[in-house]
N, C-alpha and C positions, 0 to 999 in steps of 0.2 A: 373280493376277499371272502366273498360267503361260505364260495365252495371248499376255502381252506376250513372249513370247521368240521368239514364233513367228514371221518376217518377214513373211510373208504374212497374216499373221490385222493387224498391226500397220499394215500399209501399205493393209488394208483398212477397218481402224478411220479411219486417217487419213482416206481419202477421203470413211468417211460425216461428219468432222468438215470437212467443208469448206463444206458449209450455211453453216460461221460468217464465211464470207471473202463470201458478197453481202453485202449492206447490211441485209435484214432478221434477218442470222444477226449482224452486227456490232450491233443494235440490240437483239437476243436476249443476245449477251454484256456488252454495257451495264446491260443490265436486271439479269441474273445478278450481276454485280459491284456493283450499287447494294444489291440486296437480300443478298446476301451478303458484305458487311461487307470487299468487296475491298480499298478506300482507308481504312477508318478505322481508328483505332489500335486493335490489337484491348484495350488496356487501358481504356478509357474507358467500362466498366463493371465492376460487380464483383459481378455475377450470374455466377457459375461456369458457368452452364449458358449462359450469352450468349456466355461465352470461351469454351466448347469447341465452340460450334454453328460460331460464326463462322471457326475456325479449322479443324475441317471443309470447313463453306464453302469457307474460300480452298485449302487443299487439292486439292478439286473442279476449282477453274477454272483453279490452276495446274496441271493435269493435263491439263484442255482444251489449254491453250494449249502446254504443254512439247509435247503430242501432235501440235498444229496447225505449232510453229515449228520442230522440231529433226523430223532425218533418223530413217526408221525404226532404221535401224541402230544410231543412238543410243540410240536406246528400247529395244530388243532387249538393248543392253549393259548400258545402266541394271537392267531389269528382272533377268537373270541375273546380273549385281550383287549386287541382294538376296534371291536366292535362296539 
């Protein structure tokens, strides 16, 4: 998490996540989200290990995405946050 406070390390992360903004990166995070339990209730099993993959998972792509939609600077604050 260090390197998230860095602006420059952050705003560079950002740019390599923008692959997801064409249509095959949008079709990549469809994918990601189908198989990683994005929309389904994470309780609709009760294998322990189904609820903590999936929740991992989402995790994951709410990171992509908080990474993709919100300003560096915000991420830089978040991460020294929980420092």
């Amino acid at each position: 998490m260090s390197n998230l406070t860095d602006i420059r390390y952050v705003k560079d992360l950002q740019n390599s996540l923008r692959i997801f903004d064409s249509e095959q990166g949008k079709e990549v995070m469809k994918f990601l989200e189908s198989i990683g339990g994005w929309t389904p209730n994470i309780f609709d099993t009760l294998d322990t290990n189904e609820v903590i993959a999936r929740d991992a998972n989402r995790r994951l792509i709410g990171t992509i995405k908080t990474l993709l939609t919100q300003p560096a600077e915000v991420i830089v604050a978040l991460a020294k946050k929980e420092e």
